[in-house]
C-alpha positions in Angstrom: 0.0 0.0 0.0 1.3 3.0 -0.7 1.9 5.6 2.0 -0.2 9.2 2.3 0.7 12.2 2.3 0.2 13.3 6.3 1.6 16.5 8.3 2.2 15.6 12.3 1.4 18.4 14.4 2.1 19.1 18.5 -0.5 20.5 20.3 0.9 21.3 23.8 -1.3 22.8 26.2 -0.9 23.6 29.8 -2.2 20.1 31.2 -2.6 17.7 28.1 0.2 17.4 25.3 -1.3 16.2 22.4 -0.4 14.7 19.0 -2.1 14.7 15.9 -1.5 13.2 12.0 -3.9 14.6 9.4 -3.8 13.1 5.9 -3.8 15.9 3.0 -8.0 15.9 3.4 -7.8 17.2 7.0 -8.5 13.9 8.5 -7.0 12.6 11.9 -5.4 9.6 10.8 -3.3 9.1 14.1 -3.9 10.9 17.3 -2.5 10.9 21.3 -2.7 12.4 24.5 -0.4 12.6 27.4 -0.1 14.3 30.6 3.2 15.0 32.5 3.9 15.4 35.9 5.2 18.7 36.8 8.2 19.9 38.1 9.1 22.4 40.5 11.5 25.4 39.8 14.3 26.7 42.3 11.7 28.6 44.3 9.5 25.8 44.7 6.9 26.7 41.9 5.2 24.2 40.2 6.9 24.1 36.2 6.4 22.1 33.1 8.6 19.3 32.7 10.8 20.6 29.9 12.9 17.2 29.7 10.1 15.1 29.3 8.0 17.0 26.8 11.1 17.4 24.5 12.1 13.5 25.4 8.0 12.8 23.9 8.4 14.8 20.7 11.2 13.0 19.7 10.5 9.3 20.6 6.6 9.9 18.8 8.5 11.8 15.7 11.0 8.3 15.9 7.4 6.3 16.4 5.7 7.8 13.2 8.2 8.5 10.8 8.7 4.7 11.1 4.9 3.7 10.0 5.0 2.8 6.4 1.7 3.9 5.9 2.6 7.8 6.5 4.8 10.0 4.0 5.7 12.8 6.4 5.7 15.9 4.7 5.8 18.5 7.6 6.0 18.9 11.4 4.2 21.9 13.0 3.6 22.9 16.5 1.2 24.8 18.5 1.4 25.6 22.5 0.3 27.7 25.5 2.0 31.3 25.2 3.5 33.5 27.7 5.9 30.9 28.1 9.9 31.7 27.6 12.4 28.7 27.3 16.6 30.5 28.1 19.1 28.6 25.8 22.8 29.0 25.7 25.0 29.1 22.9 24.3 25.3 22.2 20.8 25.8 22.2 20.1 24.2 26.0 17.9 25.3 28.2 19.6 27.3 31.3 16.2 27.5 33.5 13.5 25.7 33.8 10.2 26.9 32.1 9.1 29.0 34.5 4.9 28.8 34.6 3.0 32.1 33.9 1.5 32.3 37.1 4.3 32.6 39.4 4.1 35.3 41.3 6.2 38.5 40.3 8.1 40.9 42.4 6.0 44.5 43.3 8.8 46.5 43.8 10.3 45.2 40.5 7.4 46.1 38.5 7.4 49.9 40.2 11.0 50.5 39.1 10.2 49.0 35.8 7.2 51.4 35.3 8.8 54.2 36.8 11.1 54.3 34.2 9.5 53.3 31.4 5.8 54.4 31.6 2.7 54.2 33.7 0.8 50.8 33.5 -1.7 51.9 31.5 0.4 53.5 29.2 2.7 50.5 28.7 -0.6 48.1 28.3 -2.5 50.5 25.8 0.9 50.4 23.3 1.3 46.8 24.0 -1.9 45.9 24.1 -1.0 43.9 27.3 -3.2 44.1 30.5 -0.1 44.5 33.1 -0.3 40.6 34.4 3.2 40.4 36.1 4.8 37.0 35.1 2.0 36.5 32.2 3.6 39.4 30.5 7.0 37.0 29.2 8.6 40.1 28.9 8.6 41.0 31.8 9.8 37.2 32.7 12.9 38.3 31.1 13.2 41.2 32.5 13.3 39.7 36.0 16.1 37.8 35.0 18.0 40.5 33.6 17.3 42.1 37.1 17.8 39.4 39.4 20.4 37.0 37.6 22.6 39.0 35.7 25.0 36.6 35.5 22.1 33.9 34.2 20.9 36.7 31.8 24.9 36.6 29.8 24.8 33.4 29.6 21.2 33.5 27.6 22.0 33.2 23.7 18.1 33.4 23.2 14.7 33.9 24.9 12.6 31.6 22.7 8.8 31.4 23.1 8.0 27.2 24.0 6.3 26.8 20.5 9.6 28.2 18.7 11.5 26.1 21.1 9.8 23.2 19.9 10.0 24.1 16.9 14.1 24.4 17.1 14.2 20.9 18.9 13.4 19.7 15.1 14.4 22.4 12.6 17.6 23.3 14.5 17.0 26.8 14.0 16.1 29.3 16.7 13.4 32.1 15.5 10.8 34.4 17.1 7.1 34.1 15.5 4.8 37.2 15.4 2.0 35.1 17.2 3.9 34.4 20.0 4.9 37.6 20.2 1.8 39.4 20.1 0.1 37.2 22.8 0.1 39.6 25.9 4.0 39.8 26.4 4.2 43.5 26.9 7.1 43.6 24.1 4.9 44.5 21.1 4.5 48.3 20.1 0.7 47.6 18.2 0.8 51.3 17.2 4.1 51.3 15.6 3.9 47.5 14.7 7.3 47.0 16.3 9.4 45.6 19.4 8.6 48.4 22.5 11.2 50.7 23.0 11.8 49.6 26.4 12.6 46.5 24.8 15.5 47.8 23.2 16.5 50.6 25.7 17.2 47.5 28.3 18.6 45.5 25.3 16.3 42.7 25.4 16.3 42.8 21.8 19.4 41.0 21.3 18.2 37.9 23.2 15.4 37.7 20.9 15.8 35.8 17.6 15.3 37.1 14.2 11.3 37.5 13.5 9.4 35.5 11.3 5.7 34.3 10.3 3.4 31.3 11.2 3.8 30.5 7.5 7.4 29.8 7.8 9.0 26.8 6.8 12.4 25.2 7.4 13.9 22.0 5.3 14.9 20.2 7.6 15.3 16.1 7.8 14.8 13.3 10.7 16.2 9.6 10.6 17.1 10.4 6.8 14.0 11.7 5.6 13.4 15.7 4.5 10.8 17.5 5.1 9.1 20.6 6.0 9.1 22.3 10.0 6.6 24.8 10.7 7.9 27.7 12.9 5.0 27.1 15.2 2.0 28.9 16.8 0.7 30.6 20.1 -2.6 27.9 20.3 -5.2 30.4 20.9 -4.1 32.3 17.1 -4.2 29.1 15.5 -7.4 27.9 16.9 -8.8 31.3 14.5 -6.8 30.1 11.3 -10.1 27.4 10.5 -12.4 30.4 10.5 -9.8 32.7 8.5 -10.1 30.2 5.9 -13.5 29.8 6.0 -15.2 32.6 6.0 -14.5 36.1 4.7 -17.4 38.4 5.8 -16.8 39.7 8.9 -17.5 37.8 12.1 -16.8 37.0 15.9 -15.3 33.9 17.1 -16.3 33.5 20.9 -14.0 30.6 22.0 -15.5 28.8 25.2 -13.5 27.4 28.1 -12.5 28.0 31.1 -11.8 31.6 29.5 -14.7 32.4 27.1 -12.5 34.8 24.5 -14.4 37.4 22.0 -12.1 37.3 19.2 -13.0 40.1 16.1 -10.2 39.1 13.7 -11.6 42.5 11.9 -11.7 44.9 14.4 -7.8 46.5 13.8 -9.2 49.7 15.8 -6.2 50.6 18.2 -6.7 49.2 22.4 -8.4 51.9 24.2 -7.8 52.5 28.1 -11.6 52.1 28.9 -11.6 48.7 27.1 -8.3 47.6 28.9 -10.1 48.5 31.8 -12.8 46.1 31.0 -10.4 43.3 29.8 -9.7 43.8 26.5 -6.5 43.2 24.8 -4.9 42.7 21.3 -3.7 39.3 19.7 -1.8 39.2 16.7 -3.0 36.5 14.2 -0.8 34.5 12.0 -0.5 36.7 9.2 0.9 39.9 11.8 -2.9 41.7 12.1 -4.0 42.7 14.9 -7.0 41.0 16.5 -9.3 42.4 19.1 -10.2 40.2 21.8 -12.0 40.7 25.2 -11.7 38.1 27.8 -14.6 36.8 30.2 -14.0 34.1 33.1 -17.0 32.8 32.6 -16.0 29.0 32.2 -14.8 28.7 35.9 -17.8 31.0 37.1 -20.4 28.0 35.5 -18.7 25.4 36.9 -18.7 26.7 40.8 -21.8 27.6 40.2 -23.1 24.4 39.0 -21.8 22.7 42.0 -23.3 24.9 43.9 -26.7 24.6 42.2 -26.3 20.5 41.9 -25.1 20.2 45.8 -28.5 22.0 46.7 -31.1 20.6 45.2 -29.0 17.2 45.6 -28.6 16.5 41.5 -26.0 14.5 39.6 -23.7 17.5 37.8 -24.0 15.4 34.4 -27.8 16.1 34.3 -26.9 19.8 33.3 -25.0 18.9 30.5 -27.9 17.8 28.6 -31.0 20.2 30.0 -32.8 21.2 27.0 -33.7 25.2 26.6 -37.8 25.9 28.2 -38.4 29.1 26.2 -41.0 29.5 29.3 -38.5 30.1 31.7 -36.4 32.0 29.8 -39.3 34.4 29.2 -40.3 34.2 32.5 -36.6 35.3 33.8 -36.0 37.6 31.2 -38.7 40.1 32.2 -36.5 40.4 35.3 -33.7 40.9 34.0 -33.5 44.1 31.3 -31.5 45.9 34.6 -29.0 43.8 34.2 -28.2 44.3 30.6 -25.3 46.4 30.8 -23.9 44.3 33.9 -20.0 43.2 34.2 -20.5 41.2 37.1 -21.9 37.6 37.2 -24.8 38.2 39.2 -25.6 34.6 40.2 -23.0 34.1 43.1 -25.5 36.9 44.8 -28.5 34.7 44.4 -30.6 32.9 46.8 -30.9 29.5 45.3 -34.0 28.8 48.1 -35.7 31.6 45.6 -36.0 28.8 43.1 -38.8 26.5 42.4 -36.7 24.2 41.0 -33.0 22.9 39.5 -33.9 23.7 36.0 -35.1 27.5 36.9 -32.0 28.0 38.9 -30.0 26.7 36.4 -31.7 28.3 33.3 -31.0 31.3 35.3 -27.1 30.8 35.4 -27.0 30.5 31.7 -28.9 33.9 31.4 -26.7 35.9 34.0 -23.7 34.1 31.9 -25.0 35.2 29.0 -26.2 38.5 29.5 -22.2 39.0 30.8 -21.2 37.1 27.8 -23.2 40.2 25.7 -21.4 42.7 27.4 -17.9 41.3 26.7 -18.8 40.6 23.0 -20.5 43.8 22.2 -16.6 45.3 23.0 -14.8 43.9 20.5 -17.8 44.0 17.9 -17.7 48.0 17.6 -19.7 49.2 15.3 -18.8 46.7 12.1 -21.3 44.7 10.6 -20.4 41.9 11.9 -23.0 39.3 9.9 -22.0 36.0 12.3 -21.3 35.1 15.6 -19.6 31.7 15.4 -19.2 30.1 19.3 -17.2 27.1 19.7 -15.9 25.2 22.7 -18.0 23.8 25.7 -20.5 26.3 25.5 -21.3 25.6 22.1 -23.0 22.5 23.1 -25.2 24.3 25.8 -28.5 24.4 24.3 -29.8 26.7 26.8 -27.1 29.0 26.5 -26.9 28.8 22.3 -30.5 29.6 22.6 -30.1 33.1 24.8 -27.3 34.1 22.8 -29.5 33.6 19.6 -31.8 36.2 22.1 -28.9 38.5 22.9 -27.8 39.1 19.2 -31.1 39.4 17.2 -29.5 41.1 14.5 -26.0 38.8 14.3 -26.6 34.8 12.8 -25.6 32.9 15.9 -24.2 29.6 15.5 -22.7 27.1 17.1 -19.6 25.9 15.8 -17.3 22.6 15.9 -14.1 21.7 14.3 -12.2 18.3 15.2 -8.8 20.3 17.0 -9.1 23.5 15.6 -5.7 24.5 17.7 -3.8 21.1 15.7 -5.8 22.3 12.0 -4.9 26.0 12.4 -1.2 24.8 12.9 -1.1 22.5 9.7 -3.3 25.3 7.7 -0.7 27.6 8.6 1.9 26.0 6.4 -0.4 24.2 3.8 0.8 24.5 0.9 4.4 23.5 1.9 2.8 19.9 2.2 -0.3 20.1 0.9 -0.9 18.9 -2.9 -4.8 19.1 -2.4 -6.8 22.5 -2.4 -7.9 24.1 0.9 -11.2 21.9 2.4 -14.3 23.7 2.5 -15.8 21.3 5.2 -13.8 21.9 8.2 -16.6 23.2 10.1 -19.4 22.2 11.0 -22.4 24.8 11.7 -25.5 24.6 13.9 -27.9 27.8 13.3 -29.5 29.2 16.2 -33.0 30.9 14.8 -34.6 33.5 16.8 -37.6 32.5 19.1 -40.3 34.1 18.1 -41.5 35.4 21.7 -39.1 37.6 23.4 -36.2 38.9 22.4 -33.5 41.2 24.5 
């Protein structure tokens, strides 16, 4: 039998590290998943294992480039962002990869801003809420600070999907999604490294800039082929969409972040959105997306215990509930006051003010969703945006679908699925270095929400 075509792509997020093959049609032909225990770094913080991810990727590249059924043509990767790996001159790591959410120094974030601008005036040109260590730049900074004689010995600060990308191609580069993700070194106005940045000389410990599209020749056991430079996951998880549709529209990606991403809203980051959690990604062709970030993943699932532990339910029997248009009318009529609200106001409620589970819970949804309005309606402006595509855990919540349908009456809603959008985007980004076939036009799959004809908000 001869073997097909196929592109292997890493998909490393902060708890599962996945691994996926798609034949030239899109098609998962192989697939993965593994977890690794965590490390700890020299302050006791909790780390990713850097050995063992980089010992996986190479004995699952050894693993399928010996399957005679697949012709590896290219290699891409996707990962978590805000994430710097330091290598020396021989391209190993001098640190462990320190995690995002490790706790940065006050007083070292007052002399930085002291010098080079006030927070908000560093975040607007950035487009970074200030986040401490989920600002990589500032991760390097530190270091610079701290360790100075760490910081000589760094050839490069490489972003973990370049690293992984330079554990195959052999060649260290920065990639504009990585860099655009929230790092605090990207000047969005003047569409160039801050100048703090290169006052402090950080630039230098930065490798040469490239796309998502680039490729690198590259070959593995004595085979050639093609290595993407690889891709901050939430950018790539857009790329399906990019290629799908043209007219304008709003992904909301659902999770334990629900994300409002307007791939064609370029309108510069203003301070009162920053102030309501807005921020700027850049996508993998350099442009500037606005996104606005709502927490309401965690928020449903405390309140869902909460709901379930009262009234004494099993927590899968909301997974399912189907939308009572009754209710929602019925709670709706309460709830016009609330339509400009920022806050989840279902932690304030009195669950014995329920008649039953499904109220309370039907309730949730619309208090989610009523917040989920508000976030969305930032990054929408005032384009004509013709659809909102949502996609994610969320997108398989009837009652919720159903009340967003309600909250948009003017915008198609629709649900929205595609098989690892995060893995696709990554192999779309570099299709035609492996890719004979032209692009599919059935990588998503669309479920229209219609408009109830009895009350709308």
């Amino acid at each position: 039998m001869e073997a097909i075509p196929v592109i292997i792509v890493f998909d490393v997020g902060k708890t599962n590290k996945k691994v996926f093959v798609f034949d030239e049609h899109y098609k998962i032909v192989f697939e993965r998943t593994a977890r690794f225990k965590e490390m700890t770094d020299e302050d006791g913080d909790p780390c990713e294992n850097l050995e063992s991810l980089k010992a996986s990727i190479y004995d699952t590249l050894h693993e399928l480039f010996r399957h005679k059924e697949f012709a590896v043509k290219a290699v891409n990767f996707s990962a978590y962002g805000a994430s710097l790996v330091y290598i020396d001159e021989h391209g190993n790591p001098l640190t462990p990869l320190y995690n995002y959410l490790k706790s940065y120094p006050e007083e070292l974030q007052q002399d930085f801003y002291q010098q080079y601008g006030t927070r908000e005036e560093i975040a607007l040109a950035t487009a970074s809420p200030a986040s401490g260590s989920l600002n990589s730049g500032m991760q390097l900074y530190r270091i610079k600070k701290e360790k100075p004689a760490l910081y000589q010995q760094i050839r490069y600060a490489v972003h973990l999907p370049q690293y992984l990308s330079y554990l195959v191609s052999g060649i260290v580069c920065s990639e504009l999604t990585s860099i655009g993700c929230h790092t605090q070194l990207w000047d969005f106005r003047q569409n160039k490294y801050h100048n703090w940045v290169q006052e402090e000389g950080l630039e230098k410990k930065l490798p040469p800039i490239t796309t998502a599209g680039q490729i690198f020749s590259t070959v593995f056991e004595g085979k050639s082929f093609q290595a993407g430079s690889g891709l901050h996951d939430s950018s790539a998880a857009l790329i399906p969409y990019l290629f799908s549709f043209h007219e304008p529209f709003v992904l909301i990606s659902t999770g334990t972040w629900c994300i409002s991403l307007n791939p064609f809203n370029h309108t510069p980051l203003t301070t009162a959105e920053l102030e309501k959690n807005c921020l700027c990604y850049l996508q993998y062709q350099g442009k500037p997306v606005k996104s606005s970030r709502l927490f309401a993943g965690y928020e449903h699932d405390q309140q869902l215990r909460r709901i379930a532990g009262y009234f004494k339910q099993g927590i899968n029997r909301y997974r399912t509930m189907p939308y009572d248009a009754a209710i929602a009318d019925s709670l709706i009529k309460e709830e016009y006051k609330y339509l400009d609200g920022e806050e989840l106001h279902f932690i304030k409620r009195n669950l014995s003010h329920f008649s039953s589970d499904t109220i309370a819970y039907h309730q949730l949804i619309l208090d989610i969703a009523v917040q989920q309005h508000t976030s969305t309606k930032l990054v929408m402006a005032d384009q004509q945006v013709k659809r909102i595509f949502v996609d994610g855990g969320f997108s398989k919540n009837e009652i919720y679908m159903n009340l967003m349908a309600r909250m948009f009456p003017d915008t198609a809603v629709f649900a929205a699925s595609v098989a690892q959008a995060t893995a696709i985007g990554a192999a779309l980004a570099i299709h035609k270095s492996w890719n004979a076939k032209p692009m599919p036009n059935d990588l998503i799959e669309l479920k229209y929400y219609a408009i109830p004809n009895s009350l709308t908000l």
